[in-house]
C-alpha positions as CSV (number, residue, x, y, z in Angstrom):
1,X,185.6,-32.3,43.6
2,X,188.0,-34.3,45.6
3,X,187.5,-37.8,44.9
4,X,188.5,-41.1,47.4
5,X,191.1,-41.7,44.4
6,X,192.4,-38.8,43.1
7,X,195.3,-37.3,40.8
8,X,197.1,-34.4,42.7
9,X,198.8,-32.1,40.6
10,X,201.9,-30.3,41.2
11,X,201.3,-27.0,40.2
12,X,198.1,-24.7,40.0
13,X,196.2,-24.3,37.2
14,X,193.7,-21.7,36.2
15,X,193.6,-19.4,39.3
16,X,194.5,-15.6,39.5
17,X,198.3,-15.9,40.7
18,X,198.0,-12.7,42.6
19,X,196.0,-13.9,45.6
20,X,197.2,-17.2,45.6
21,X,200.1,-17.4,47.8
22,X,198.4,-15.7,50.9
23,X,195.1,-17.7,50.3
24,X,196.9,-20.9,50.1
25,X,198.9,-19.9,53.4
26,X,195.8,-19.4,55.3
27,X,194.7,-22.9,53.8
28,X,197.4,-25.0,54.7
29,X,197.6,-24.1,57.8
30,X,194.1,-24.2,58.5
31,X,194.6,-27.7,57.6
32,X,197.9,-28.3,59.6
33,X,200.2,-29.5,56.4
34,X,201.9,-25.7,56.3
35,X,205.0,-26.8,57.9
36,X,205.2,-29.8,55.2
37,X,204.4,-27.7,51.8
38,X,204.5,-24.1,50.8
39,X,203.8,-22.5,47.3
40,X,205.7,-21.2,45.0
41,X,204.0,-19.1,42.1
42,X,201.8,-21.8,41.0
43,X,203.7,-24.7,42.3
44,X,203.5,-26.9,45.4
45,X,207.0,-27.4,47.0
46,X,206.4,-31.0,47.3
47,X,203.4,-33.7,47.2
48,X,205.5,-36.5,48.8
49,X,203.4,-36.3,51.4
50,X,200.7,-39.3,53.1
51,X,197.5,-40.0,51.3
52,X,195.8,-38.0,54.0
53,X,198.3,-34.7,53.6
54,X,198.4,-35.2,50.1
55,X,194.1,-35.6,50.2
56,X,194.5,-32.3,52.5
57,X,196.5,-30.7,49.7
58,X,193.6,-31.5,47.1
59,X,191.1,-29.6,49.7
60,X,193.7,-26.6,49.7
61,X,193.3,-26.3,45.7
62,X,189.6,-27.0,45.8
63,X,188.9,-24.0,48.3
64,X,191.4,-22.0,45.9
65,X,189.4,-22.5,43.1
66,X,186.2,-20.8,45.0
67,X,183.7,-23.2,43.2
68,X,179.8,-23.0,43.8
69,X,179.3,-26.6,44.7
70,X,182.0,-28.7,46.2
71,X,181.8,-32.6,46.4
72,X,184.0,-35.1,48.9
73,X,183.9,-38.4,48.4
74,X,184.9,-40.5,51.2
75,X,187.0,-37.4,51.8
76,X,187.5,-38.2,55.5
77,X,188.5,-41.5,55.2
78,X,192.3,-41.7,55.0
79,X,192.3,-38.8,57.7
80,X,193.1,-38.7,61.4
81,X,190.6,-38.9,63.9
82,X,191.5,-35.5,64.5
83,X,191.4,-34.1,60.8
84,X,188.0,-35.6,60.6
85,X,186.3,-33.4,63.0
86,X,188.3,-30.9,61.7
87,X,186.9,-31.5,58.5
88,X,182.9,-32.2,59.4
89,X,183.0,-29.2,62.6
90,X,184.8,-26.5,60.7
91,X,185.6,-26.8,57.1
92,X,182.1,-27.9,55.6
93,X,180.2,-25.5,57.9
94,X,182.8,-22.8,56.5
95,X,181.6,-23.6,53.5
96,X,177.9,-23.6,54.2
97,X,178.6,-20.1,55.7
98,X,180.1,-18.9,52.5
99,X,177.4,-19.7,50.2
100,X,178.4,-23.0,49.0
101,X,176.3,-26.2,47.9
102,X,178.5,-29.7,49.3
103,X,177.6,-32.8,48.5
104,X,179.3,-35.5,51.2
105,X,179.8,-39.0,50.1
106,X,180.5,-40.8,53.2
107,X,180.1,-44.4,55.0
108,X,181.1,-42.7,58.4
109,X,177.6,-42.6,60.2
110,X,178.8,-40.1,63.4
111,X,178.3,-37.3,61.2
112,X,175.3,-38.2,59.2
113,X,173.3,-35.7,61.6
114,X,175.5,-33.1,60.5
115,X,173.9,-33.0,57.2
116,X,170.9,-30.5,56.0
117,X,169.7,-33.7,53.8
118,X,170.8,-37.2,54.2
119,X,170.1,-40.0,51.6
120,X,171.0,-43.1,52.5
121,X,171.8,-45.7,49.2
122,X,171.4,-49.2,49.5
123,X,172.1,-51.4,46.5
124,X,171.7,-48.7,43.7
125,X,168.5,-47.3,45.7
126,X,167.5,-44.5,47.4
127,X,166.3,-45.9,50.9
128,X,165.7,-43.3,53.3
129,X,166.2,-39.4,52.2
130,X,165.5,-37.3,55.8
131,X,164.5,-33.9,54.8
132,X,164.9,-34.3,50.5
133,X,161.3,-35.4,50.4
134,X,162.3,-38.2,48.1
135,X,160.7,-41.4,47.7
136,X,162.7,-44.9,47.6
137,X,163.4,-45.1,43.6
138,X,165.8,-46.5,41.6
139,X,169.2,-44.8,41.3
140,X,170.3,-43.4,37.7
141,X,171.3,-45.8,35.2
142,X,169.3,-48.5,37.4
């Protein structure tokens, strides 16, 4: 999960520490921050970085981890225009190909048609779900 506020931390936790150097190369500079931070063992060489780089950085250890289902929420927002489509056009259809479930939280309606299901939330409600086959219904906890 990468979450619009996050904690990023410094080193890498709970991964096998032989492939994670040459995964995390290919990762960082798929998402162009690999001039800014390398690793080291299990350690980042920095996260002084901009809230978009450091939410880029999060991504990096989420696609290390090689989880089942992957959530963003509001991911995109902090990014360049640029790391947006970057993110929508390559990354999540990456990891569509590779198997994975990914659950998109976003206000950013140019991509909603990218989406296998869209649910659209108004006030705690389920409006308008094209392709879920849901009904409008109250949220959880509603």
């Amino acid at each position: 999960m990468v979450f619009s506020d996050f904690y990023l931390f410094d080193k890498l936790l709970g991964l096998d520490e032989s492939s994670i150097e040459s995964q995390a190369h290919s990762y960082l500079a798929r998402l162009q921050i690999d001039h800014k931070v390398t690793i080291n063992g299990r350690a980042f060489s920095t996260t002084e970085l901009s809230q978009g780089q450091r939410k880029r950085l999060a991504l990096v250890t989420a696609y290390l981890e090689n989880r089942t289902i992957y959530v963003f929420d509001e991911w995109a927002a902090d990014q360049d225009p640029e790391y947006k489509e970057v993110f929508y056009r390559q990354l999540l259809p990456d990891l569509r190909a590779r198997g994975k479930s990914v659950i998109v939280i976003t206000h950013d309606d140019r991509y909603f048609h990218l989406g296998d299901r869209v649910v659209k939330l108004e006030e705690g409600r389920i409006v308008d779900a094209d392709a879920a086959g849901l009904r409008a219904r109250p949220a959880v906890g509603s």
